[in-house]
N, C-alpha and C positions, 0 to 999 in steps of 0.2 A: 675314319678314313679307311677304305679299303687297299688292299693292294692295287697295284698295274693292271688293267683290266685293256685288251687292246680294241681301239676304233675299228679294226679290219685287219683282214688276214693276215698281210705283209708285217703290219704293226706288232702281231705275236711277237711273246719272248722266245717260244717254241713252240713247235709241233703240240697241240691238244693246249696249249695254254688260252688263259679265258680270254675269249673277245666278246663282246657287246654292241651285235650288228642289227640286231632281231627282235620283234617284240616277243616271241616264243623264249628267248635268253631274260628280257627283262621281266618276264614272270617269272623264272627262279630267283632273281634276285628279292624279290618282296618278302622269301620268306625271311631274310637276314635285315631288308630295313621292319619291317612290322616287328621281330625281334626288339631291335631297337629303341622304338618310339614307344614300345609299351613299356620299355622304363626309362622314360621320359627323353632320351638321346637323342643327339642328331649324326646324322653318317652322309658322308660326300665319298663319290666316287671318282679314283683317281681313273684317269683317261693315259695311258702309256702308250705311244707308238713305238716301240723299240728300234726303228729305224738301222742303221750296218751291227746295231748287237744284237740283232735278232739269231737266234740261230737255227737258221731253216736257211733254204738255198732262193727263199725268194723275197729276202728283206730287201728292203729298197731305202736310198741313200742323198742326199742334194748331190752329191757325186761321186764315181766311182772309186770311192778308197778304200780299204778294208782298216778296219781294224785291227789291232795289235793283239786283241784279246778273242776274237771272233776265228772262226775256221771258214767263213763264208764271205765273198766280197762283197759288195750292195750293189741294185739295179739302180741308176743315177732317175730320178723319178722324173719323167717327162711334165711339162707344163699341165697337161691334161689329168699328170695324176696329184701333181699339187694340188689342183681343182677338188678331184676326188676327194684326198686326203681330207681336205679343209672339209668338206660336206660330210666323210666319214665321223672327224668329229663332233661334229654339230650333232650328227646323228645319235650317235652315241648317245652326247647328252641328254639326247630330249627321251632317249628309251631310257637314262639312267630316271631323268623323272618322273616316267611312266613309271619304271618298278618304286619309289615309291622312297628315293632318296634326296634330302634335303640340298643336295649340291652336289660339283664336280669339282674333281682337281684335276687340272691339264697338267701334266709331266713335262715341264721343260728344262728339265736338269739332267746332271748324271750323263749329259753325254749321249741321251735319246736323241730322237729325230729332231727337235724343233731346237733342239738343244746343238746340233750339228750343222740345222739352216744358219744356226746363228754365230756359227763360230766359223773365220778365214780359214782354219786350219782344216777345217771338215769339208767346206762351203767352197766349191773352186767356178761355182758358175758364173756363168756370163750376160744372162738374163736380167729380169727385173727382181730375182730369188736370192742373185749372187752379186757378187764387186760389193759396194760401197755397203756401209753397216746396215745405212737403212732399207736396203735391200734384204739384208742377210735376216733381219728380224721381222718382215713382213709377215711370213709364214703364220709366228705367234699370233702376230696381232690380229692378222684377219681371224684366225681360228677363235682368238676372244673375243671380234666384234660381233662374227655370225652365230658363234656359241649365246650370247650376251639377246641377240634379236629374238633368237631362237625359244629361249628358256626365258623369257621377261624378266621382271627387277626381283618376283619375291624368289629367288634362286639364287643359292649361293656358290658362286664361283670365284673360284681359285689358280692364282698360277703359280706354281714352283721353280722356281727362278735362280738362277744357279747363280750367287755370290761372287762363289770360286773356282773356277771350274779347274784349276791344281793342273794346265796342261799349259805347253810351249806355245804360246797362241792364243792363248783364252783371250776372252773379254777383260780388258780394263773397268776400272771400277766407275771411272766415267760412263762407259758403255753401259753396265751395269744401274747407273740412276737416270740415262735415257731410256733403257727398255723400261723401268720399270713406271718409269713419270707415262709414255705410252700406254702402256698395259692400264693402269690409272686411269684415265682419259678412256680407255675401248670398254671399262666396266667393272672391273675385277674387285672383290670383295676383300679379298685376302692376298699378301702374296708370303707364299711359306720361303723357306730356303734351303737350296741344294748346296751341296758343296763335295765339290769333285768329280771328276766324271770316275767311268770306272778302270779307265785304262789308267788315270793318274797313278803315277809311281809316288804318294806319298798315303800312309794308312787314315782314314780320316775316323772310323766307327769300332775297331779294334781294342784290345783294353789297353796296350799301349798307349793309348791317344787320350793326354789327360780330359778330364769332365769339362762340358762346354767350352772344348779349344779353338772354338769356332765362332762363336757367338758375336764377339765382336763384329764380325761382318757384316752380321745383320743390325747391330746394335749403329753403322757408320752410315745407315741409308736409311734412317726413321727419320730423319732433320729430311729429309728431301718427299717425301710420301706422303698425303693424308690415310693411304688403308691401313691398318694395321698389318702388322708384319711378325708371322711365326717365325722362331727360331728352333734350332735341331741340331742332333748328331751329339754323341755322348753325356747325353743328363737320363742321368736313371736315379735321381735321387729330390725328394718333393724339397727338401731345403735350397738345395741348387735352383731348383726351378725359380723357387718364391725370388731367389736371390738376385736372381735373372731381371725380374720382371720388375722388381724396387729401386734398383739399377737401372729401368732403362732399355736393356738390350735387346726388347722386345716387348710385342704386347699377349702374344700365346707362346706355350713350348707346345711341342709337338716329343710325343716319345711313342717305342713302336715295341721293342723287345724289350722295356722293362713289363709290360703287359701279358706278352708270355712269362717272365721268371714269376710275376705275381698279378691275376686278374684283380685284383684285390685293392691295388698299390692306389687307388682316389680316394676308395673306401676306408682307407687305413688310414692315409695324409688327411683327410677331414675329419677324421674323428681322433687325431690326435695320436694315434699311432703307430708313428712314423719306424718306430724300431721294429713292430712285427714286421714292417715287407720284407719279403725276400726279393733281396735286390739282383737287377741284371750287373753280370761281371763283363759285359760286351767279347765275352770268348766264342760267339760265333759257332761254338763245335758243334751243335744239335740243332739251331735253326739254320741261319743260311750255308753254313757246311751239309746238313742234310741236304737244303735244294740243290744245290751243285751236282750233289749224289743222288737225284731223283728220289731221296727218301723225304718219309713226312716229316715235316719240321715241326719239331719240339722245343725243350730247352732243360742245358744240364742243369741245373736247379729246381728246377720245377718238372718232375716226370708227368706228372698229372696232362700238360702243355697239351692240345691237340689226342689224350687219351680220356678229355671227361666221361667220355660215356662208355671207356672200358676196364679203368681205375675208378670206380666208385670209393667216395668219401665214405667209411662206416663207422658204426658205433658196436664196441662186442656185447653181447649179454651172457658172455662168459667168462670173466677177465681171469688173464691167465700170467703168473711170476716171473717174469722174463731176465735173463742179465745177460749184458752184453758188455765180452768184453774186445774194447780196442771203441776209442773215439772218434775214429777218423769220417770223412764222406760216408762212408759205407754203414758204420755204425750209429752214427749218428742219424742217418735219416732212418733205419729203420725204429730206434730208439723213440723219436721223435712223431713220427705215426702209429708206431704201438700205442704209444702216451695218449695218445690223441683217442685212441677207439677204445681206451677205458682201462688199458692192459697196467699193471704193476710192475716198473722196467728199474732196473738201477745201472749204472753203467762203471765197468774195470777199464782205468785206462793206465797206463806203464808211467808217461810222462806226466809231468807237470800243471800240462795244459789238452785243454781238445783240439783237436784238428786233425790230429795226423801229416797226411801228404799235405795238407789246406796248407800248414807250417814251411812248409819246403816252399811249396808255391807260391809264397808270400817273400820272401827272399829274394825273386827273381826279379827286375827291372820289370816294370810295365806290369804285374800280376798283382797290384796293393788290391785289389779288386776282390781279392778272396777272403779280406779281412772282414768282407759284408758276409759272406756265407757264414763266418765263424760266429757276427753277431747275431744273426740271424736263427742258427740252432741253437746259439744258446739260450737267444730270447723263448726259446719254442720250451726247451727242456726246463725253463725257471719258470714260465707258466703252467707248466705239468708237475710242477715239485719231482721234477725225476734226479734221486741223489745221484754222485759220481763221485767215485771212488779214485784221485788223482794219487801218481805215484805207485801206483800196486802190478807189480809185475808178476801176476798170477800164475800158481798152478795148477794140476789137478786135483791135487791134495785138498788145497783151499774149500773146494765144493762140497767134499766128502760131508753127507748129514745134510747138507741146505735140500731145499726145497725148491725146485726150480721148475717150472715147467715144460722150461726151453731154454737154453744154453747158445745165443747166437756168439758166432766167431768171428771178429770185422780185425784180425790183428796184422791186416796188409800184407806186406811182400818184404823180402830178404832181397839185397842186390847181387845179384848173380857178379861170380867173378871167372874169365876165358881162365883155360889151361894153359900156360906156355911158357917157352922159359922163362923165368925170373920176374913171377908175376909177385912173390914172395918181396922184390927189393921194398927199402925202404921210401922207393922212390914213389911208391902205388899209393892212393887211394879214391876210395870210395865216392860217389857224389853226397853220400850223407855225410862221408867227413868233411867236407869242403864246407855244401850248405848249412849243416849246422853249426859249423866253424868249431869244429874240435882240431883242426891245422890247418898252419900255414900254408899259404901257395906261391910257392917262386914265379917268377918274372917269366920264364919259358915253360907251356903247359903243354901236354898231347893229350887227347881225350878221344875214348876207344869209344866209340858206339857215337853216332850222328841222326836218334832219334829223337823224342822229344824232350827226353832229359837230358841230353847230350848238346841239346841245342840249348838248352833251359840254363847249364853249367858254363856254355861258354858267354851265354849274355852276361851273366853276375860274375863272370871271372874278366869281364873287357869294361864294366859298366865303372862309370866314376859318377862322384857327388852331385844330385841337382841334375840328371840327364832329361829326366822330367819339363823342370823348370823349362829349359831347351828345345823343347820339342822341335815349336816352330823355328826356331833358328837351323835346328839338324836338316829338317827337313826343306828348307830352302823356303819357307813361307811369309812372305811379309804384308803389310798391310797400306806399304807404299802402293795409292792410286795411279800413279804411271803401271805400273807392274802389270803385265797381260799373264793372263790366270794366276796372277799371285804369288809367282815362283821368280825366286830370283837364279840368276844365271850361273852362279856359282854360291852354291850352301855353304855354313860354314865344315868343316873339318871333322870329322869325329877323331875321339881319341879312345884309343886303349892301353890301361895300363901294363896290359900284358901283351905276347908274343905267343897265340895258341894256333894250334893244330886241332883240328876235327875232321876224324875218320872213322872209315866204314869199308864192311868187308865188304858190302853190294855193289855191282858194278855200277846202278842209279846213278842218278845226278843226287848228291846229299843234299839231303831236306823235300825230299821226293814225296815220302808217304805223312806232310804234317799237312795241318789244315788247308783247303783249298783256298779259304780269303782269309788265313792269317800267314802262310807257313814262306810265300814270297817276302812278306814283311821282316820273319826274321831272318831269311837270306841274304835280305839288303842289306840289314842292320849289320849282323856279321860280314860281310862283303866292306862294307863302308870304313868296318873297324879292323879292315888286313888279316881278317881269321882266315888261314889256311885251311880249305877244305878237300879230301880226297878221300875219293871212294874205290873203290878195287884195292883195299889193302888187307896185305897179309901178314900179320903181328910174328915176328922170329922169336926176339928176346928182351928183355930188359934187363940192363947195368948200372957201371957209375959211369958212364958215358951218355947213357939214354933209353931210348926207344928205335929198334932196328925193328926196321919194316921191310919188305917187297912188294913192287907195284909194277905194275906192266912187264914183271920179267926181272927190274933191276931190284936189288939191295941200295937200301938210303938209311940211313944213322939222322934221327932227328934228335938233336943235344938241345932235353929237354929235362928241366928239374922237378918237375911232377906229372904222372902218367895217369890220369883221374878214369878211374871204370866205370863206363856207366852201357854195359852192355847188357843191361835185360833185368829182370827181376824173379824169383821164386817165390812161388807161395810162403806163407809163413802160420801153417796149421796143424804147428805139432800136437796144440789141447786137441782135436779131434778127436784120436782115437780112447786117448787117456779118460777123455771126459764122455767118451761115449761106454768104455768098460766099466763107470760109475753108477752107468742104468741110465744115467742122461741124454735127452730127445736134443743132438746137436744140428744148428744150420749154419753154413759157411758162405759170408757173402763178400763180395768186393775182392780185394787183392788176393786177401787169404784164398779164396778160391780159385779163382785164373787170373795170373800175373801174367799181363800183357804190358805195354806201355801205360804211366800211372794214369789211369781215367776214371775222373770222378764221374762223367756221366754214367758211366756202367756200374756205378758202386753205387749213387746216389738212388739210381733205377731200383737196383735190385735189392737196396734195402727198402725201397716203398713195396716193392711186388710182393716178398715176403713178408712184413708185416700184414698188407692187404689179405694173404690166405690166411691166415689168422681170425679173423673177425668172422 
């Protein structure tokens, strides 16, 4: 399935985003289906009208409302351009078959157009388009009866049919098995399933959101259907899937971003290999965080993601002694690729265990997600026989005499601690002392720094037993058929066992610079569980009284029994130069080299790029 491809102009998601109006357009697409078919696949093209999320100033709307999420308000689409639209996508289709694709998938979820005819809340017309339900869903239907005329039987078509659509208004789930008994009856081959639109305030693809939390909804409308019916949204794992489908809760999964962390991941699940994938963590930071940010989307686990053809896969015919020490993201993947292109690696790591930061990450509410990365390098390094040296907190001495041909440095970052008074109290610590639990934390917290590990400390300092298990209850989700989009009126409650503060010197809104589709989610969550947040502050002193701040001009005393630092980090490369006065060829990558906020994508990268020059 391809991405959102839009029928016409309006339908764009943006400016220069792909539409499919043209048969000049649907010759470029033949080179990605003949791709395809020549190893044996089939591919359908999703059909997306972005409708009021478009973002251009000339989306168009069933009626004039803007979205919550959009900067543009919608043109309420005249009778004449429904017409249009309908024949736009029929059009579409028949160029998608022309370029040389075995189906379509119409986009009726998430909150797009036909997703907006269909919902009262979006849908205020007057017409035969608007008022009564079966007005509100005609749109759909005609688009799959003339799509369906259009493209005859041996073409596989699809509609994406939105479950849940997680908003004040949505469709009931009654509504939900008349659209789809309809859709049924106009043609439709498949119907896959959306769930949420995108303004929905509750996180549905996130790693917070435990694996397949959704499925059931699909799993409630198979008794009502003869087509089969895809399910989606957090399964990145082939067990889960199979799990899925023995169960019942559907007859396909559907998955999109385990395929970036691993193209691999069919290839591996059929042949029995389910431990080498590198599994998707649903962190969002390097695929759809890049599109937000107009960069090309990738993914932190997998550098390689959208760079095949400028990370070339190699093999050395010069293998060269490597040791690396420190086992974290950083070291680890370059260890791991060395291993791979024939090189001789061992690896020094201080603790116990491998991970590094992956450790800390793992600690946090909603991040169990990193525990696959952990399996994942280690599956790589025990099929390399690469030994590792656990517990050895090395010197430079150590090296004197070995033989090495390169010396990588992967030993992360030291936590930076502000200058001011009374940073010395016993009241201070660390976020490695917390997360690792070398102490206690009192009942009232403050916590300096409101970046991503500041926000990482107050989840795991608010989070109680089973938050998980709860998802859908926190988040107001239930599976009562009355329920319009699935939200009931009142959630239940969160609780926190503490009483925290999080602050920042910048005058921002706190939690300004985290991820663009995760970083409102931890805002909520914090927000939900009474975490104080304020930004413009200026740290004076610390007592046995507390943490004395100034904010807007005033002096405030917050009487608080622990003051946790998590403002920034330093490198941590003191072997550099030791080990370079040894006559040793040193490279420093990940924290050790530029300590920013902890980021495994940049450490992950830059141990593939360096081993890459290597070969």
């Amino acid at each position: 399935m391809t991405g959102g491809i839009a029928p016409n102009l309006s339908g764009r998601v943006a400016p220069f985003s792909a539409q499919l109006s043209y048969r000049w357009q649907a010759k470029r697409h033949g080179i990605i289906t003949k791709a395809v078919h020549e190893e044996g696949g089939k591919i359908a093209l999703q059909i997306l009208h972005a409708g009021r999320y478009a973002y251009h100033p000339f989306c168009v709307a069933p009626s004039r409302k803007k979205s919550p999420i959009s900067l543009f308000t919608p043109w309420p689409l005249p009778r004449w351009g429904i017409k249009k639209t309908i024949r736009d996508f029929v059009n579409c289709a028949r160029l998608a078959q022309e370029g040389g694709y075995d189906g379509v998938e119409i986009m009726g979820s998430e909150g797009y157009l036909i997703n907006e005819f269909i919902s009262a809340t979006t849908n205020k017309r007057r017409d035969d388009y608007g008022g009564a339900y079966k007005n509100r869903i005609r749109l759909a239907l005609e688009i799959v009866e003339k799509t369906r005329e259009a493209v005859g039987k041996n073409f596989i078509l699809i509609f994406r049919l939105s479950m849940l659509d997680l908003i004040q208004g949505g469709s009931n789930f009654f509504e939900v098995i008349e659209l789809a008994q309809a859709l049924e009856k106009c043609g439709v081959d498949l119907l896959n399933t959306g769930i949420g639109w995108h303004e929905a305030r509750v996180p549905t693809i996130a790693s917070m959101v435990p694996r397949a939390a959704f499925t059931w909804a699909t799993k409630r409308l198979k008794s009502h259907v003869k087509v089969p019916l895809i399910t989606t949204n957090r399964i990145n794992d082939p067990w889960v899937a199979d799990q899925l489908l023995r169960e019942g809760h559907a007859d396909m999964v559907s998955m999109a971003r385990p395929f970036l962390a691993d193209p691999h991941f069919v290839k591996k699940a059929r042949e029995g290999r389910e431990r080498e994938i590198n599994t998707c963590i649903a962190c969002n930071q390097a695929c759809l965080d890049h599109i937000f940010e107009r960069k090309e989307a990738t993914c932190l686990v997998n550098p390689y993601a959208a760079r095949e053809t400028i990370i070339l896969k190699k093999k050395t015919s010069a293998p060269k002694k490597i040791a690396v020490i420190g086992a974290g993201p950083a070291g680890l993947s370059f260890a791991c690729e060395a291993a791979e292109q024939g090189h001789q690696v061992e690896i020094f790591e201080s603790k116990a265990k491998l991970g590094g930061q992956f450790n800390l990450a793992l600690q946090i509410p909603g991040k169990s997600e990193f525990k696959e990365c952990l399996r994942y390098f280690q599956s790589l390094l025990s099929s390399h026989n690469v030994p590792i040296h656990y517990g050895r907190q090395v010197v430079a001495q150590d090296f004197q005499g070995k033989e090495y041909d390169l010396i990588v440095l992967a030993t992360g970052i030291t936590p930076r601690r502000p200058d001011f008074e009374g940073i010395g109290h016993a009241k201070v610590l660390s976020y490695l002392d917390v997360l690792e639990g070398h102490h206690e934390v009192g009942k009232r917290v403050a916590i300096i720094g409101a970046g991503g590990i500041g926000f990482d400390v107050a989840h795991f300092l608010t989070s109680v037993n089973n938050e998980e298990g709860a998802f859908l209850q926190q988040w107001g989700i239930s599976p009562d058929e009355q329920l319009r989009g699935g939200l009931v009126e009142k959630p239940a409650a969160w609780f926190s066992p503490r009483e925290v503060y999080l602050l920042q010197r910048k005058e921002e809104k706190v939690g300004a610079r985290l991820g663009k589709t995760t970083g409102w989610i931890h805002r909520s969550v914090l927000s939900k569980k009474k975490v104080v947040m304020l930004s413009g502050v200026t740290y004076d002193k610390i007592d046995d009284r507390g943490l004395h701040i100034t904010r807007s001009g005033k002096k405030q005393l917050l009487e608080v029994d622990n003051i946790i630092i998590c403002a920034g980090q330093n490198p941590c490369d003191d072997l550099k130069v030791p080990l370079q006065s040894l006559g040793f060829r040193v490279e420093v990558i990940g924290g050790a080299k530029e300590a920013r906020e902890l980021d495994a994508k940049m450490a992950i990268l830059e141990g593939t790029l360096l081993a890459q020059s290597l070969a």
